[in-house]
C-alpha positions as CSV (number, residue, x, y, z in Angstrom):
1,X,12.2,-18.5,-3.8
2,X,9.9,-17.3,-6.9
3,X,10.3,-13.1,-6.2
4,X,7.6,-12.8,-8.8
5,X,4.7,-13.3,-6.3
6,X,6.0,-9.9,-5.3
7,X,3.8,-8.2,-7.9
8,X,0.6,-9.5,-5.9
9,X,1.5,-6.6,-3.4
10,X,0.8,-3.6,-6.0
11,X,-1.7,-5.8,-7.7
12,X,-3.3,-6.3,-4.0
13,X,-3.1,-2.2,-3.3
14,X,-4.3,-1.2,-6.1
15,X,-7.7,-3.0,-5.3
16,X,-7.9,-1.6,-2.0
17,X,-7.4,2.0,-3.5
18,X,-10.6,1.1,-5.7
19,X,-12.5,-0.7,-2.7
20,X,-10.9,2.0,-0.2
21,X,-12.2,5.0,-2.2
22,X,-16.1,5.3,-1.8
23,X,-15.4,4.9,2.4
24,X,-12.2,6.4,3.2
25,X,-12.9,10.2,3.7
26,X,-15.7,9.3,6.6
27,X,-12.9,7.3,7.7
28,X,-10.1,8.6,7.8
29,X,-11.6,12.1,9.2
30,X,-13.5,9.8,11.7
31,X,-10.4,8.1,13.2
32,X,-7.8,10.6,12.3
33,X,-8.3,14.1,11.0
34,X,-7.4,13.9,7.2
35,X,-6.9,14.1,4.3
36,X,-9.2,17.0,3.6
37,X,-10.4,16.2,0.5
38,X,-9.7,13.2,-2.1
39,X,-7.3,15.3,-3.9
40,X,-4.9,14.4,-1.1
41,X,-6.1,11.0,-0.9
42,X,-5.3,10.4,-4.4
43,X,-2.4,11.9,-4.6
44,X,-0.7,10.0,-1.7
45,X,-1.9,7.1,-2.8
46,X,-0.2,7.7,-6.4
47,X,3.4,8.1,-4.6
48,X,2.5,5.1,-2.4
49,X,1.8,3.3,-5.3
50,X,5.3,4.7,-7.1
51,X,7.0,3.7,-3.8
52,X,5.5,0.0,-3.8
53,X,5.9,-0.9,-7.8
54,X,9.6,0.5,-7.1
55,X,10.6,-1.5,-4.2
56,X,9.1,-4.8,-6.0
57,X,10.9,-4.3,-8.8
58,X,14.2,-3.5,-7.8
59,X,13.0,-6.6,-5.2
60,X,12.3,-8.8,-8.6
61,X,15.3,-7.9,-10.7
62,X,18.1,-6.6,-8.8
63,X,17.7,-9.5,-6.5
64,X,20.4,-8.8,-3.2
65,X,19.7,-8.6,0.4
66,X,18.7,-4.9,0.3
67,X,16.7,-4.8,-2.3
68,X,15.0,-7.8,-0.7
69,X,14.1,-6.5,2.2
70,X,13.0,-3.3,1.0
71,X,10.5,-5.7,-1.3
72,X,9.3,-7.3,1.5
73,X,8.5,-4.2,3.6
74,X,6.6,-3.2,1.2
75,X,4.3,-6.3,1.7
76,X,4.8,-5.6,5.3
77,X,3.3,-2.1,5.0
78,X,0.4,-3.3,2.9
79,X,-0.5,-6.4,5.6
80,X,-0.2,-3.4,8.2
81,X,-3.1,-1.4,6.5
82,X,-4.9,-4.1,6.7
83,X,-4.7,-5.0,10.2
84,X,-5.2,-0.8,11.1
85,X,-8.1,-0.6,9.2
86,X,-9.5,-4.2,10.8
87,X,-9.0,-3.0,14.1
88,X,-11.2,0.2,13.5
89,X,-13.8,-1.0,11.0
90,X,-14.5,-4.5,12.6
């Protein structure tokens, strides 16, 4: 298996940070409370980011079963945004 398709999940989350932005504050005080301002929402989104580009890499090029799986969670979290922000937006 080609591990390089890996770096479609930060490619992927960084283009819902860009199409997320404009929306999410309504949102996410709507449906759950916070963040308070987009401060918070950027900065979690910056350590979500570090967390993602570091699991795919370690994925990518310190290939073992760990590393692997911690990779594909990653992708796992992403598809899981998805399907919270389906359920409440469609």
């Amino acid at each position: 298996m080609d591990l390089s398709i890996l770096w479609l999940v930060p490619i992927a989350y960084f283009i819902h940070i860009i199409e997320e932005a404009p929306r999410f504050m309504p949102f996410a005080i709507k449906y759950y409370g916070q963040p308070k301002n987009y401060k918070e929402f950027f900065v979690g989104n910056i350590i979500l980011m570090a967390y993602v580009l570091i699991s795919v890499s370690l994925a990518i090029f310190y290939t073992n079963e760990l590393t692997l799986i911690i990779g594909l969670s990653s992708a796992a979290w992403i598809f899981s945004n998805f399907l919270i922000h389906a359920y409440y937006t469609l």
